[in-house]
Backbone as a printed PyTorch tensor [residue, N CA C, xyz], in Angstrom:
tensor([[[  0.8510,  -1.1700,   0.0000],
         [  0.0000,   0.0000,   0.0000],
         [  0.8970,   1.2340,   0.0000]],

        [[  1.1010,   2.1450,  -1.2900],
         [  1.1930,   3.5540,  -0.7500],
         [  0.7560,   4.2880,  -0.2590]],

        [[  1.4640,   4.5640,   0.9110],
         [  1.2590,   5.7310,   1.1830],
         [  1.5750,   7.2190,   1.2980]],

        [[  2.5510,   7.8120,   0.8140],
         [  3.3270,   9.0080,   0.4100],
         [  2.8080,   9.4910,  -0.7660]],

        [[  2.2850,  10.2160,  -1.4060],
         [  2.1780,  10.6910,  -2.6660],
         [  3.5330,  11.7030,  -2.6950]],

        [[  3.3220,  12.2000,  -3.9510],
         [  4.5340,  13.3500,  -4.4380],
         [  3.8710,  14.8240,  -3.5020]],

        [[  2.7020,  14.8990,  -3.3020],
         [  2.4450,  16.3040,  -2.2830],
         [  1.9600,  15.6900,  -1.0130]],

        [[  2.4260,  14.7700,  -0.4380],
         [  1.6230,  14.4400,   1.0260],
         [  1.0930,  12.9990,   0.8460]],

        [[  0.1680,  12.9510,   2.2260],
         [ -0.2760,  11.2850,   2.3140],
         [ -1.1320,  11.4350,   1.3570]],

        [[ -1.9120,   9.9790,   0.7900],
         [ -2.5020,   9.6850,  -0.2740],
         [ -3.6860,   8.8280,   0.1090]],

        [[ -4.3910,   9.1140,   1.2980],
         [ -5.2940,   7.8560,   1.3820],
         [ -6.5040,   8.2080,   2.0430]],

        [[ -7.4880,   7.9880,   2.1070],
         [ -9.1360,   8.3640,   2.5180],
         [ -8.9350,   8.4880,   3.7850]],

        [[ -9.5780,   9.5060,   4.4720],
         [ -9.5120,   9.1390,   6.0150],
         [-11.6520,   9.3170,   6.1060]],

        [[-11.7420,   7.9490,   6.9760],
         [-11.3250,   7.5120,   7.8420],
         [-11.0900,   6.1250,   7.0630]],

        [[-11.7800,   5.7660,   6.0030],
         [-11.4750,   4.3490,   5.8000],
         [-10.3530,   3.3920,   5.8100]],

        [[ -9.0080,   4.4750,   5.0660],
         [ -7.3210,   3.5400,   5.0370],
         [ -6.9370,   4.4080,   6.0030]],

        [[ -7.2600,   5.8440,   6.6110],
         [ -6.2810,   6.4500,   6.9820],
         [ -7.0270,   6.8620,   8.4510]],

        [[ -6.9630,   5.9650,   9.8450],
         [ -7.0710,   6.2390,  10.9480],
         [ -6.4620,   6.6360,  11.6990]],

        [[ -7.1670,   7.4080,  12.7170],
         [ -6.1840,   8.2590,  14.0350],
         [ -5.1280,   7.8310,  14.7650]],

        [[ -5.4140,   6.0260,  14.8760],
         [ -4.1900,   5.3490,  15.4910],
         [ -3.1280,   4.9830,  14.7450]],

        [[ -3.4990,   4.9130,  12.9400],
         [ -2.0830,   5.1970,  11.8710],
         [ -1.6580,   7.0230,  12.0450]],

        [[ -2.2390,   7.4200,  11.9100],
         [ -1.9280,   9.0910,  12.1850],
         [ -0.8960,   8.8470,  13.5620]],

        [[ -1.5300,   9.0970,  14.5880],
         [ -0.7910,   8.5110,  15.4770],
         [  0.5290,   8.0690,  15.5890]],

        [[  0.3160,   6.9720,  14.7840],
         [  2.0070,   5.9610,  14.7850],
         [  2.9530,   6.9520,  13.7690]],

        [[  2.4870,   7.3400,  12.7910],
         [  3.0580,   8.0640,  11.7380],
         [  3.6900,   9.0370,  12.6620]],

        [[  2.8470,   9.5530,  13.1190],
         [  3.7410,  11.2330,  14.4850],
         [  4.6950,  10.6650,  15.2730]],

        [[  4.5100,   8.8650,  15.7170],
         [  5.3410,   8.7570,  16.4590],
         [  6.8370,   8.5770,  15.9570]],

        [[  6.7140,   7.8270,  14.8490],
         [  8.0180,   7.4820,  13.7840],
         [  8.8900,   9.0000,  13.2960]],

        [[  7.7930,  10.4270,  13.0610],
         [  8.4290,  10.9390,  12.6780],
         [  9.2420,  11.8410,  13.5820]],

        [[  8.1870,  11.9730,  14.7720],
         [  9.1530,  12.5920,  16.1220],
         [ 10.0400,  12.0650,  16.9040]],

        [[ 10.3150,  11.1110,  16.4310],
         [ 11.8450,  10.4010,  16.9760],
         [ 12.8320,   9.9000,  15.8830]],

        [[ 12.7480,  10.6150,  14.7510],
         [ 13.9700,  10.8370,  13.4680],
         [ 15.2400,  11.1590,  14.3520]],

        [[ 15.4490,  11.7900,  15.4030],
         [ 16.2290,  12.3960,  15.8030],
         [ 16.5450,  13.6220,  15.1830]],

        [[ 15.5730,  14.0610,  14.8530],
         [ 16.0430,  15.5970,  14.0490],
         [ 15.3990,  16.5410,  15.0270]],

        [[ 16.3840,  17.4780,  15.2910],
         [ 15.9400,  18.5720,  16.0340],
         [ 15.5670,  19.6520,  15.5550]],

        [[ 14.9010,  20.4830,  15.8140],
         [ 13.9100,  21.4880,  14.9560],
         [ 12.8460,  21.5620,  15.4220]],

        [[ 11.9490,  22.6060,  14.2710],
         [ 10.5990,  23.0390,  13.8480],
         [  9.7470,  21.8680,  13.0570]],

        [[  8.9450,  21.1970,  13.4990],
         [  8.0930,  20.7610,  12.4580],
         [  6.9760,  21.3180,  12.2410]],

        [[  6.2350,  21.1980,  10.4350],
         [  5.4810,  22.2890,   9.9780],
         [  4.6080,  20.7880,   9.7090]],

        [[  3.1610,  20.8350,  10.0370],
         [  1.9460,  20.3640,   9.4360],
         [  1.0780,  21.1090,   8.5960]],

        [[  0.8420,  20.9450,   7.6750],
         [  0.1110,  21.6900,   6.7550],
         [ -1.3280,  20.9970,   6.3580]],

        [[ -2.0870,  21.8980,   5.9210],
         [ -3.2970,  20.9550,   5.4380],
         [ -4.1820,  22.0470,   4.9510]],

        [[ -5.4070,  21.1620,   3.9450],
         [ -5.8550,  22.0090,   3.4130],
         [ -7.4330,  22.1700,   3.8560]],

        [[ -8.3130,  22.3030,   3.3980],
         [ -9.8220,  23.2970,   4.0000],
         [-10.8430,  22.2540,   3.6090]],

        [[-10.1410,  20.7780,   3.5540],
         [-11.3080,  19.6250,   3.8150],
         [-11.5180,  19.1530,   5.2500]],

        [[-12.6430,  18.9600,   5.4580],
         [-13.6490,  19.2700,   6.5390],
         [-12.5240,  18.0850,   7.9800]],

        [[-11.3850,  17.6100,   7.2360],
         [-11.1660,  16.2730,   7.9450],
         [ -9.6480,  16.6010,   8.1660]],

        [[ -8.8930,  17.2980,   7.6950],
         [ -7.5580,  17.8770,   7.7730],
         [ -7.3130,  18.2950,   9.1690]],

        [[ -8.6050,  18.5040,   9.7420],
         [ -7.7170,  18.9860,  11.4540],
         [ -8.0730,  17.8380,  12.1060]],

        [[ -8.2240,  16.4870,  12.0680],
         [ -8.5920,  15.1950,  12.5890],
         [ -7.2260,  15.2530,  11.7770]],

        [[ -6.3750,  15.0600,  10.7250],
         [ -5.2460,  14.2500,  10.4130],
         [ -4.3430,  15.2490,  10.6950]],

        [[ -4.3560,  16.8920,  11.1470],
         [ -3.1750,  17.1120,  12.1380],
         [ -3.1780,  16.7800,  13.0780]],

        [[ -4.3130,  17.0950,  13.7700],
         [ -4.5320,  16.3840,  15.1750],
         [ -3.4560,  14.9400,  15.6170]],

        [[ -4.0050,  14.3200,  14.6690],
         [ -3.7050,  12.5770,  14.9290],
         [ -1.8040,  12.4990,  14.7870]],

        [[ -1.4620,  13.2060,  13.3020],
         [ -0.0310,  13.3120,  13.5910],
         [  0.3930,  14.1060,  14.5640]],

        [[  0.4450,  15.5160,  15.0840],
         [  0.9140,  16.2750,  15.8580],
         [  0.7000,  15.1670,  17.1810]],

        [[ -0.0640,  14.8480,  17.7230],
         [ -0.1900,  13.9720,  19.0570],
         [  0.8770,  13.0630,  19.1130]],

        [[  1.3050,  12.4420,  18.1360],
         [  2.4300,  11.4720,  18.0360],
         [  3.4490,  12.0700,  18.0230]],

        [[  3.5590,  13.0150,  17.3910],
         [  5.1290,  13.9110,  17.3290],
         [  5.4780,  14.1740,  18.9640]],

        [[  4.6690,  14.1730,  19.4120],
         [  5.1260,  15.1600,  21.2300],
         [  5.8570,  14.1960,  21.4140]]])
């Protein structure tokens, strides 16, 4: 299954793309060991602040 497209994730939420994959995804990416700013972006579908939500929670 892909999931990365060339501009972002690529997959329906809620059907392929749930809060507890959101979740794991924040957790994998907040322990890269990279120190910094991370930027979530999203756009003005009704469901984009359920899939920052879900990554940002994992990042902490």
């Amino acid at each position: 299954m892909k999931i990365f497209g060339t501009a972002g994730v690529r997959l329906r939420f809620p059907d392929e793309l749930d809060p507890i994959l959101l979740y794991r995804v924040g957790l994998v990416l907040g322990n890269l060991g990279v120190s910094g700013t991370s930027h979530i972006v999203y756009d003005s579908r009704v469901t984009s602040h359920l899939v920052m939500y879900g990554l940002a929670l994992g990042m902490l």
